[in-house]
VEXDO-352336 format. One record per residue (C-alpha): x, y, z; residue in one letter. Coordinates in steps of 0.5 Angstrom, whole numbers, plus 500, padded with zeros to 3 digits. Layout:
BEGIN
XYZA;...
***
This chain:
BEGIN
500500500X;505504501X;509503495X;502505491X;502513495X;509514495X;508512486X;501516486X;504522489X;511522485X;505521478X;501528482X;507531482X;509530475X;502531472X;502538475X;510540473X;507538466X;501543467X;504549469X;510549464X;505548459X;501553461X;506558463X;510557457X;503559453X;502565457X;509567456X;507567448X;502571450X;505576453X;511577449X;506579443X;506585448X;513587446X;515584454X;518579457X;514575462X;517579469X;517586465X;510584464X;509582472X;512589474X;507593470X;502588472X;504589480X;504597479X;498598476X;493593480X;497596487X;500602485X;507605488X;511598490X;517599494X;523596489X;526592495X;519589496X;517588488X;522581488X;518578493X;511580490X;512577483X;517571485X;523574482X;530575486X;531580488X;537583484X;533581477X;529586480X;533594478X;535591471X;527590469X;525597472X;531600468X;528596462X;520599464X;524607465X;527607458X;521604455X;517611459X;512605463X;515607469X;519612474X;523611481X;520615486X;524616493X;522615498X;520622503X;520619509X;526614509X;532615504X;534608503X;527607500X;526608492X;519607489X;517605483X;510609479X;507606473X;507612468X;501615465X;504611458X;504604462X;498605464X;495606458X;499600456X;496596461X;489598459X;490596452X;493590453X;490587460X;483586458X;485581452X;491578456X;485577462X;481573456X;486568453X;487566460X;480564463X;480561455X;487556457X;483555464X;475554461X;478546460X;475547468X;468547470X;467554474X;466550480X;472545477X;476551478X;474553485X;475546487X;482546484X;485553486X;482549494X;486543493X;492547490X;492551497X;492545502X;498542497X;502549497X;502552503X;504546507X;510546503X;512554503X;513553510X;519550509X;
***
């Protein structure tokens, strides 16, 4: 019995390996049609969905490490998506701020890039989909506690 759980939780672990990859890579293509890479999309995203975001803190938010982090607000600054701000209160602190352009750019691009992702996840039933996302946080929040 034992040797039929250990080979059914390595066959869970392959099948949702196999399912994000395929999906991220597809959402990849996606967002490379928009003239960005997948973290510089992130970024904006991030800035635009919760506004100034502290440069230290974007890293932790979108899962990147933190020192990728000042080469893609330097390639959003010069494509004039968004600005460093400081901070007023504390100088060790620099802010990014999406831009008037990069939210005009997210405005345009967003609704389309919201469409093909309910489109890649429609394969899932609504309540499949409520079902998945319960059962995708009882497997990941043990295992972030490592």
């Amino acid at each position: 019995m034992e040797k039929e759980a250990i080979s059914q939780s390595l066959k869970l672990f392959i099948v949702l390996s196999r399912a994000y990859k395929a999906i991220n890579e597809r959402v990849n293509k996606i967002i490379q049609t928009y003239g960005l890479n997948p973290t510089e999309f992130a970024v904006l995203e991030l800035l635009y969905h919760k506004g100034d975001q502290p440069l230290q803190q974007i890293g932790g938010r979108i899962l990147l490490a933190s020192g990728s982090i000042t080469y893609v607000v330097d390639k959003l600054e010069q494509k004039g998506m968004l600005k460093r701000l400081a901070c007023p209160k504390d100088r060790r602190v620099t802010y990014a701020q999406i831009t008037a352009e990069g939210k005009n750019f997210i405005e345009g691009i967003f609704p389309e890039h919201e469409r093909q992702i309910h489109e890649l996840m429609s394969s899932l039933e609504t309540e499949e989909q409520v079902q998945a996302i319960e059962l995708l946080k009882k497997l990941g929040i043990p295992a972030g506690k490592f």
